[in-house]
N, C-alpha and C positions, 0 to 999 in steps of 0.2 A: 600565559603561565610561564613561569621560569623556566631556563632547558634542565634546571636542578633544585631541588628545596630549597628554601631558601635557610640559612640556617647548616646545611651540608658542603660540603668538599668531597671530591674524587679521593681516590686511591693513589694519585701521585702525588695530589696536594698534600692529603696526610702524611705521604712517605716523608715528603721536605719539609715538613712540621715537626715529625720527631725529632727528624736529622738537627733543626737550628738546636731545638728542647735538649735535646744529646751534647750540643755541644757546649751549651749555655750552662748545663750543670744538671739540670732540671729532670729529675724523674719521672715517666710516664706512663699509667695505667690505662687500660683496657678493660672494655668489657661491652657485652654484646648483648641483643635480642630484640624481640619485637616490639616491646613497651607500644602496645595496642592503646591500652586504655591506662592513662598515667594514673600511680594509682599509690599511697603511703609506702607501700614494699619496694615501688622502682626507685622513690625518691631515696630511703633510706639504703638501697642495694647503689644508688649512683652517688650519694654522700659519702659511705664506706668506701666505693673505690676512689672517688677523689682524695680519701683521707689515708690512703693511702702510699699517696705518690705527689709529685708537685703539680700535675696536669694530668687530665681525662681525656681520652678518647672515647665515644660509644661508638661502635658498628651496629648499624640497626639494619637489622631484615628488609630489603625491598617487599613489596605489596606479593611478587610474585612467589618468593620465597615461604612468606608469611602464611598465603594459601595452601603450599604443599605442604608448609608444618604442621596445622592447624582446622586446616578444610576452608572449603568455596564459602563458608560465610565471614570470614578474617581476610584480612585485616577489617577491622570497623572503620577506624580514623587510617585516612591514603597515608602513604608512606611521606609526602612533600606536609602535609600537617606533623605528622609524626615526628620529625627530622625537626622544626619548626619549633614545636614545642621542649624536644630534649635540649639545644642548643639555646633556650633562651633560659635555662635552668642554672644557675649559678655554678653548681659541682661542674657542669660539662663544660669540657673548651673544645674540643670539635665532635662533627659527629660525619661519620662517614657512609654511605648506605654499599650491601653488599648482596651480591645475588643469588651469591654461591648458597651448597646445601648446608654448609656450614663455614663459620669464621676464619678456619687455618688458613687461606691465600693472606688475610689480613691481619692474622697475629706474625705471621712468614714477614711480609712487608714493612709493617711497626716494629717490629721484635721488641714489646714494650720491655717496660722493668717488670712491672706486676702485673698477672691476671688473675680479673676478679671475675666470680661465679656467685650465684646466690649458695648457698650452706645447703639446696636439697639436693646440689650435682655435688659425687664423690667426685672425688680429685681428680682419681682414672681415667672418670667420663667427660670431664671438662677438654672440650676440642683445643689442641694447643699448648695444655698445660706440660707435656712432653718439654716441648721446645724451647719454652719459655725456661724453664727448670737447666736446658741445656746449654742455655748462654747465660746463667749465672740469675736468673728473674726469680722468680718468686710469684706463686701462687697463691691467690687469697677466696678464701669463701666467706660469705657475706653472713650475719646473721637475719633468715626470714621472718617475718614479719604473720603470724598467725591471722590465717583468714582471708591476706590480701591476696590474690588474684584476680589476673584481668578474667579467665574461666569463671571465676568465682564470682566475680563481677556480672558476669552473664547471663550466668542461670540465675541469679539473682532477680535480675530484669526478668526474667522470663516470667519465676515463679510470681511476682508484683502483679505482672500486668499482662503475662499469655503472649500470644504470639502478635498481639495486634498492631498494628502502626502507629 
């Protein structure tokens, strides 16, 4: 197994990623979370933030993260699938994974132009959006997508088929 998803970069590689993107001209978004189980709302929340900036970053939850948010049955798909699949997704150009309780060391270190949120965090609660606001960035909410959840997803399966294997 790789020492890293394949598909992901560290937190200093992304750093010297923005940095070229910065100087090249090129605008760069942000935006963050578990994307568990890939699903029409992540695609159209990580299209939205692509379209809004000339390049995409996602920071995606480590597995260990993912469990304190969510509880011991999440992550479903490991974090090295996860990472795997975002980055081979057209809107995303990198993806970085992150362990923290939440995103700010990694909005701090990117200082993107835009951060995106889905439309059901107010702006307030968006981790970062402070900052980003305070160097000149711009905050974006996403419009969601009725119904999609990876939760939603779940119970789903649940209600289908019960608890069985």
């Amino acid at each position: 197994m790789p020492s890293r998803p394949v598909g992901a970069i560290t937190a200093d590689e992304a750093a010297r990623w923005r940095r070229e993107q910065e100087r090249a001209g090129r605008r760069v978004a942000l935006t963050n979370g578990c994307f568990d189980l890939l699903h029409a709302g992540h695609v159209r929340l990580l299209t939205a933030a692509r379209g809004a900036a000339d390049a995409l970053v996602v920071a995606l939850n480590d597995d260990a993260s993912v469990r304190r948010l969510k509880g011991q049955g999440r992550p479903l798909v490991p974090e090295d699938e996860r990472a795997e699949l975002l980055a081979a997704l057209e809107a995303v150009d990198r993806v970085v994974l992150f362990a923290e309780p939440t995103p700010r060391e990694i909005v701090l270190r990117l200082r993107p132009d835009v951060l995106v949120k889905g439309a059901d965090w107010a702006v307030d609660e968006i981790v970062g959006a402070r900052e980003v606001r305070s160097w000149g960035g711009e905050v974006v909410r996403a419009p969601m997508v009725a119904g999609a959840s990876t939760t939603g997803l779940v119970e789903e399966i649940r209600r289908r088929y019960g608890e069985r294997g």
